[in-house]
RODO-2510 file (C-alpha; in nm, 4 decimals, decimal comma):
residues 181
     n   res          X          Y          Z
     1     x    12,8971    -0,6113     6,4241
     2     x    12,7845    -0,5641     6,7820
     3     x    12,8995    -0,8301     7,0114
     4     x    12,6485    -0,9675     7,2963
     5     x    12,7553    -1,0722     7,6236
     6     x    12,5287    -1,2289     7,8414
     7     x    12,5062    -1,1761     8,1944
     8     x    12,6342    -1,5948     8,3044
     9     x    12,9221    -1,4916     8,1333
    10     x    12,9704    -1,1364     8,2835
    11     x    12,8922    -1,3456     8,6544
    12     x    13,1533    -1,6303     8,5597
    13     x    13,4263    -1,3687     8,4628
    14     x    13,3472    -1,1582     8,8369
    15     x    13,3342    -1,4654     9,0381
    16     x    13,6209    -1,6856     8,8354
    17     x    13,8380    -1,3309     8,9090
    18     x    13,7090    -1,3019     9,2898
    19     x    13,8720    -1,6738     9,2803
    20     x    14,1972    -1,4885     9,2365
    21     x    14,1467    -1,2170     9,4124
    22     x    14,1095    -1,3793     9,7347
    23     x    14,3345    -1,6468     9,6642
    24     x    14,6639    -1,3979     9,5501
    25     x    14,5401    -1,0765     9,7954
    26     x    14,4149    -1,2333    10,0908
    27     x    14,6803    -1,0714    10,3277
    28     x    14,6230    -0,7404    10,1416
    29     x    14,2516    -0,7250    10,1928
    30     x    14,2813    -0,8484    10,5596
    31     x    14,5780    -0,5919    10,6712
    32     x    14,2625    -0,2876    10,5975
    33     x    14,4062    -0,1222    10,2966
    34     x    14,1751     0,1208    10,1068
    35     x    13,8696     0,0331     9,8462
    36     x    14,0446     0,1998     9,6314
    37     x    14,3536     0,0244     9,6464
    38     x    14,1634    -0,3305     9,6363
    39     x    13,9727    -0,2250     9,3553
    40     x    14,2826    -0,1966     9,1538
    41     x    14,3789    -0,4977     9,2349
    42     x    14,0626    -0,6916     9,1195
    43     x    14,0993    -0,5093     8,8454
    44     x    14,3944    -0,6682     8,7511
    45     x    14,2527    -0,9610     8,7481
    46     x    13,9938    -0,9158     8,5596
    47     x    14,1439    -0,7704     8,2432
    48     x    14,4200    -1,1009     8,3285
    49     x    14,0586    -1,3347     8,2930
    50     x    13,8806    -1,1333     7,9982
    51     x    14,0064    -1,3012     7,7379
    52     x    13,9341    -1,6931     7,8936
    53     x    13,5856    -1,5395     7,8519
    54     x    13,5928    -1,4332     7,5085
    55     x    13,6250    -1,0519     7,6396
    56     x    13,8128    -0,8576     7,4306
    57     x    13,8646    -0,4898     7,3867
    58     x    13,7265    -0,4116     7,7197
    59     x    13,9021    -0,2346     8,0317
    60     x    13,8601    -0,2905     8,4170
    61     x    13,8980     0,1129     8,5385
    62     x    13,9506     0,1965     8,8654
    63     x    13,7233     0,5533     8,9997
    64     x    13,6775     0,6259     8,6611
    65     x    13,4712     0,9273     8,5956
    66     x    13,4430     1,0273     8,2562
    67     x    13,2469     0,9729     7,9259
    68     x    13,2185     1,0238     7,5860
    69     x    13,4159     1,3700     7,5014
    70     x    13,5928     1,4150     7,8309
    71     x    13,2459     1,4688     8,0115
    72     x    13,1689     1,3946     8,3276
    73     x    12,9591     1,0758     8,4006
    74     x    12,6426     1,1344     8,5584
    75     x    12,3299     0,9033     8,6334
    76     x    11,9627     0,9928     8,6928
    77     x    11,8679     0,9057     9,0295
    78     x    11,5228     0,7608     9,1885
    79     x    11,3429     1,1265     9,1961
    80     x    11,5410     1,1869     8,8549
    81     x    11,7679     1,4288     8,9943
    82     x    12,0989     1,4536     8,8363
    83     x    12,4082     1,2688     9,0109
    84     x    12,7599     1,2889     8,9156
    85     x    12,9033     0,9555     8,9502
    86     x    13,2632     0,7648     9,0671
    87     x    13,1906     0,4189     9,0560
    88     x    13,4683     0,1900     9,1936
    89     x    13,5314    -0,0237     8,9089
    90     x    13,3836    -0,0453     8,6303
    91     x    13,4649    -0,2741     8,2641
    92     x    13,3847    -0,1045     7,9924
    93     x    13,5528    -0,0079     7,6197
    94     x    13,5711     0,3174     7,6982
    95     x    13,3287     0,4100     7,4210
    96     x    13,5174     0,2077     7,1544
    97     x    13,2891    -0,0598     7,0921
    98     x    12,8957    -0,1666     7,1541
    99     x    12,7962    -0,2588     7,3894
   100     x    13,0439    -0,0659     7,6354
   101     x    12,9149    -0,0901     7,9622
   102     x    12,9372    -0,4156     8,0959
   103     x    12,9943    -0,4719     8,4540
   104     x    12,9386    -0,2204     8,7312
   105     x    13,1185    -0,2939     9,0550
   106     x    13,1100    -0,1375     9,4286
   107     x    13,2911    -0,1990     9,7204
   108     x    13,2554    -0,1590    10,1077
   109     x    13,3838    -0,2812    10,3962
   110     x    13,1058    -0,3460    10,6773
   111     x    13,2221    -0,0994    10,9264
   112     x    13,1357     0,1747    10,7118
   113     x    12,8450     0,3983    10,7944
   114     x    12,4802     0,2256    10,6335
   115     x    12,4252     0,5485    10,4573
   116     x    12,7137     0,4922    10,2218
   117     x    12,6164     0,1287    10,1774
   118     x    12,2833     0,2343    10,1023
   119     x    12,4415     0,4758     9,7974
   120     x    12,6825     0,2363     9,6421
   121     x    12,3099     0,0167     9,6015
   122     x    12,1392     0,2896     9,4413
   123     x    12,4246     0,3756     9,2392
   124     x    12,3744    -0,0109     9,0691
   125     x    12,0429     0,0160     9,0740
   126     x    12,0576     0,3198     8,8918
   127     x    12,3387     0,1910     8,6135
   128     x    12,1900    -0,1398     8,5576
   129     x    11,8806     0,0377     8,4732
   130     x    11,7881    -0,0077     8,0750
   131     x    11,9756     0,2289     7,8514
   132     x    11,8415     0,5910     7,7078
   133     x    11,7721     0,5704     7,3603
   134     x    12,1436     0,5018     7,1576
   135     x    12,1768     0,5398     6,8378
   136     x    12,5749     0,4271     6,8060
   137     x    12,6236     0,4126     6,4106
   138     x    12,5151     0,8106     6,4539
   139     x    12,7643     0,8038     6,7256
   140     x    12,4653     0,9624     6,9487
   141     x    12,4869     0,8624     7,3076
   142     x    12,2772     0,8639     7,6197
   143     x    12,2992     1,1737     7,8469
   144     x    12,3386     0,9719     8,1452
   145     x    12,5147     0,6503     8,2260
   146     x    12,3357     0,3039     8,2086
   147     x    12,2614     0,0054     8,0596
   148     x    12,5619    -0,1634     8,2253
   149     x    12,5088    -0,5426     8,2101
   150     x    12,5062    -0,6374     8,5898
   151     x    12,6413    -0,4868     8,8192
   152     x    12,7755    -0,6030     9,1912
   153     x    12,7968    -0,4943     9,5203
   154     x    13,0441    -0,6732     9,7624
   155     x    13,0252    -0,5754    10,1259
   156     x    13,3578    -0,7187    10,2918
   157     x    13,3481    -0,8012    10,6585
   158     x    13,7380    -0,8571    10,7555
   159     x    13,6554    -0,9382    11,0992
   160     x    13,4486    -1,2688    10,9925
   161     x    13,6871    -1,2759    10,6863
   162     x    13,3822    -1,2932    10,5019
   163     x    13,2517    -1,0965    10,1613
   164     x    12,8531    -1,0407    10,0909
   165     x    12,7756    -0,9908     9,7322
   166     x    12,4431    -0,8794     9,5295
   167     x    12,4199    -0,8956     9,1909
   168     x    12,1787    -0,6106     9,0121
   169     x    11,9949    -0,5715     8,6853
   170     x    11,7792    -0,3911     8,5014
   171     x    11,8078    -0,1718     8,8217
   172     x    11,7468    -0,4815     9,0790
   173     x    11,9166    -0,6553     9,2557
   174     x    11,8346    -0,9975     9,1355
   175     x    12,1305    -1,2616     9,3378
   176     x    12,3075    -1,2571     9,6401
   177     x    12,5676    -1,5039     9,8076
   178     x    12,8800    -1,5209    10,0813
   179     x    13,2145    -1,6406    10,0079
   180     x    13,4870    -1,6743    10,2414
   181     x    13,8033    -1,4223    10,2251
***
């Protein structure tokens, strides 16, 4: 039986885990740490909320590269060139269950050049995008990654102690709001 989760409840388990996030790791995002090493941390919190939204089964992986078979994840960008992809954090079931992509997350921090901001964007746009043709009881899957639920984009500006976040799908970016580190 293929479970569906719908994108309030996808939005209520990101922002319910932000909560926490900026409650528990406020001194840790502030001191200027790495993405990476915040990413991780959401993370944590995320799996920790999954279940009190019916979420089971699913991961929250950090830089996490790969697909089914050990290959390496790739998207189709706007001229339909080939990317490889390293999205900051992702949940997902790793393949083990459909659907598996669920939320698609990317983090900056304002001071870093527009160009990258402008990728991590595109990068949601293009994995929010409406899945290839899947055909999962044949265990046949999409060449490239999509289909991911929503996905988010949270700009954090340490100086105003502020965060920026758009949500995206179906390859737009469809909500935005501020919230306070």
């Amino acid at each position: 039986m293929q479970v569906r989760f719908t994108q309030a409840q996808l939005t209520n388990l990101f922002k319910e885990s932000i909560v926490v996030f900026f409650k528990r790791e406020t001194n840790h995002v502030l001191s200027g740490v790495a993405e990476r090493s915040l990413c991780s941390r959401l993370a944590l919190y995320i799996e920790q909320l999954m279940p009190n939204h019916s979420i089971e089964g699913y991961y929250a992986d950090t830089e996490y590269n790969r697909k089914q078979d050990g290959k390496i994840k790739t998207i189709l960008d706007d001229n339909m060139e080939i990317v490889v992809i390293n999205c900051d954090l992702i949940v997902h079931s790793r393949g083990e269950q459909m659907p598996d992509n669920l939320i698609a997350i990317e983090m900056k921090k304002s001071n870093r050049p527009e160009a990258e901001k402008v990728s991590d964007r595109k990068r949601l746009r293009a994995l929010t995008k409406k899945n290839e043709v899947w055909n999962y009881e044949g265990i046949v899957y999409p060449e490239h990654v999509s289909g991911y639920t929503i996905g988010i984009y949270m700009e954090l500006d340490l100086q105003k102690r502020t965060c920026i976040f758009e949500k995206y799908k179906g390859g737009d970016m469809i909500a935005n709001w501020n919230q306070t580190i």
